[in-house]
C-alpha positions in Angstrom: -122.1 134.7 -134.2 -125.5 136.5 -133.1 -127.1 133.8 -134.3 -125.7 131.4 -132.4 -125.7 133.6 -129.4 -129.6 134.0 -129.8 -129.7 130.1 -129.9 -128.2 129.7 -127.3 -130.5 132.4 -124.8 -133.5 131.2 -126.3 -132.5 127.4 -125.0 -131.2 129.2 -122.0 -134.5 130.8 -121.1 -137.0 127.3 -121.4 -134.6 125.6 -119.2 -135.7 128.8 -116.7 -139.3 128.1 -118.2 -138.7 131.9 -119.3 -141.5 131.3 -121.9 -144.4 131.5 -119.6 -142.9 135.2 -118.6 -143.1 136.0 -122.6 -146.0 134.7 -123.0 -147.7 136.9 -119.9 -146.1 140.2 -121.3 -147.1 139.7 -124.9 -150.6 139.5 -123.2 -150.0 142.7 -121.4 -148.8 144.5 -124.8 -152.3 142.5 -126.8 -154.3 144.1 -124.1 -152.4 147.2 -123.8 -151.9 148.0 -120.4 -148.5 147.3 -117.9 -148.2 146.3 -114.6 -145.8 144.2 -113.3 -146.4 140.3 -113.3 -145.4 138.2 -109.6 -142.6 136.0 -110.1 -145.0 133.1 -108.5 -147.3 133.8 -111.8 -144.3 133.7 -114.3 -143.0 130.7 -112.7 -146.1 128.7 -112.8 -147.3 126.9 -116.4 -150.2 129.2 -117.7 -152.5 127.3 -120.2 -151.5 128.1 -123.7 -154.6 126.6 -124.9 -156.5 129.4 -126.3 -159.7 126.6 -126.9 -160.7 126.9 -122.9 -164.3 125.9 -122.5 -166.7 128.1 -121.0 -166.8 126.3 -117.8 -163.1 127.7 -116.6 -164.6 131.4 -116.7 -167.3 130.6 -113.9 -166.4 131.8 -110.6 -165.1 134.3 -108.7 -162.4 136.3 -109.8 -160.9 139.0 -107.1 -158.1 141.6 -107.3 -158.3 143.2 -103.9 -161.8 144.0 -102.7 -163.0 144.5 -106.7 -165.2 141.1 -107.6 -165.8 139.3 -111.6 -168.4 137.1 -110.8 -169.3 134.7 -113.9 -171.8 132.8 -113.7 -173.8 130.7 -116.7 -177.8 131.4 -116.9 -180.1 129.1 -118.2 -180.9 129.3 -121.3 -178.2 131.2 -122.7 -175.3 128.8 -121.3 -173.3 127.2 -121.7 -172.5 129.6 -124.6 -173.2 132.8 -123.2 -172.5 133.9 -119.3 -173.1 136.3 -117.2 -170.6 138.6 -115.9 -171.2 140.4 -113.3 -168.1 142.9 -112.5 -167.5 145.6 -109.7 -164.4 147.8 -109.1 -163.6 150.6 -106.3 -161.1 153.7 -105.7 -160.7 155.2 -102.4 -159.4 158.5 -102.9 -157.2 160.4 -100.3 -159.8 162.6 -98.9 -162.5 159.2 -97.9 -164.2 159.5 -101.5 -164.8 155.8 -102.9 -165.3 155.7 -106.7 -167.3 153.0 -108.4 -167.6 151.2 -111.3 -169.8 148.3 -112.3 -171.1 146.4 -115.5 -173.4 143.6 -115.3 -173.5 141.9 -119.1 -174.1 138.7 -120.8 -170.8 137.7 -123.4 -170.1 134.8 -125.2 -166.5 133.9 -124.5 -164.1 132.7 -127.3 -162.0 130.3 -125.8 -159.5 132.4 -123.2 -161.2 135.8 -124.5 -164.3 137.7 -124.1 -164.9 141.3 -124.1 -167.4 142.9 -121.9 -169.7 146.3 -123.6 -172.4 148.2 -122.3 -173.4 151.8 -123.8 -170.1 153.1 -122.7 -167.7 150.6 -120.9 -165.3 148.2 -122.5 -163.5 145.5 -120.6 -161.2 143.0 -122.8 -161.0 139.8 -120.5 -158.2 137.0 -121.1 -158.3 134.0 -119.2 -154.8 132.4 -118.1 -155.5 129.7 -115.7 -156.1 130.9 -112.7 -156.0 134.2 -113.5 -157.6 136.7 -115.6 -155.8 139.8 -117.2 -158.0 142.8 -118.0 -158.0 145.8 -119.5 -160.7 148.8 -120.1 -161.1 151.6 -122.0 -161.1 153.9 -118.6 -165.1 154.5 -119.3 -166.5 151.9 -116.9 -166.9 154.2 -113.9 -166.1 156.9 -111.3 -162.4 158.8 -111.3 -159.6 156.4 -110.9 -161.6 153.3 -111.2 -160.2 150.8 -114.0 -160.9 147.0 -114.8 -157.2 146.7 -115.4 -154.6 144.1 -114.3 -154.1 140.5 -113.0 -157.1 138.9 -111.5 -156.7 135.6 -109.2 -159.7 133.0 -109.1 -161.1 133.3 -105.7 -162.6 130.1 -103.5 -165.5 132.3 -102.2 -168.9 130.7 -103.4 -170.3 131.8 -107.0 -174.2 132.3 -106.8 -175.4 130.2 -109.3 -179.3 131.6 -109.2 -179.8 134.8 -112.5 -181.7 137.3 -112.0 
């Protein structure tokens, strides 16, 4: 009987295109942080494709004021970009905390990982969105690389330094 019953949810949830919901939260447990996912996200058909070519990374990727720029620098793309990545915390008492790495990483299909000397950032790329996670190393108090990022429509330099 439970295995029927199983059968039956499991068809149940792709007629409710349920799967692209699993598929964000086993993201969120690979990565290991949790936050909670918008409905409009869930709803919509993330890639599955974890063969994504480098080009999908460049842009600008916002959550709130913090920026991922990505852009690819001649001549280490279209294998290798740059990442350019800046985060902020205001605090209650007008303190604003910072963090920032600025690295070249080759990206493996929908993954890349950002390191410096100290900071780790695990990127995913899911579309139109990018879900992070740090090791809480990357800057001032309070400041993480953590969450759902949305692809912005403000320009992308394309000029390395």
């Amino acid at each position: 009987m439970e295995t029927q019953e199983r059968q039956e949810a499991e068809e149940t949830s792709e007629r409710l295109d349920v799967g692209n919901f699993r598929q964000a939260l086993a993201e969120v447990a690979r990565v290991g942080s949790f936050f909670l996912l918008p409905a409009f996200i869930c709803a919509q058909r993330l890639p599955r494709d974890a063969h994504q070519p480098s080009s999908r990374w460049i842009g600008t990727w916002t959550q709130g004021e913090n920026r991922i720029t990505v852009i690819a620098c001649w001549p280490y793309a279209p294998a290798v970009l740059t990442f350019d990545a800046k985060a902020y915390w205001h605090s209650p008492s007008k303190n604003i905390e910072t963090a920032q790495i600025y690295v070249r990483a080759h990206p493996f299909g929908n993954r890349v990982q950002l390191t410096d000397e100290v900071c780790k950032i695990d990127l995913t790329l899911m579309g139109n969105y990018l879900l992070a996670s740090d090791n809480n190393l990357c800057g001032g108090i309070n400041v993480r690389f953590r969450g759902l990022w949305k692809r912005s429509t403000a320009s992308t330099p394309s000029v390395c330094d």
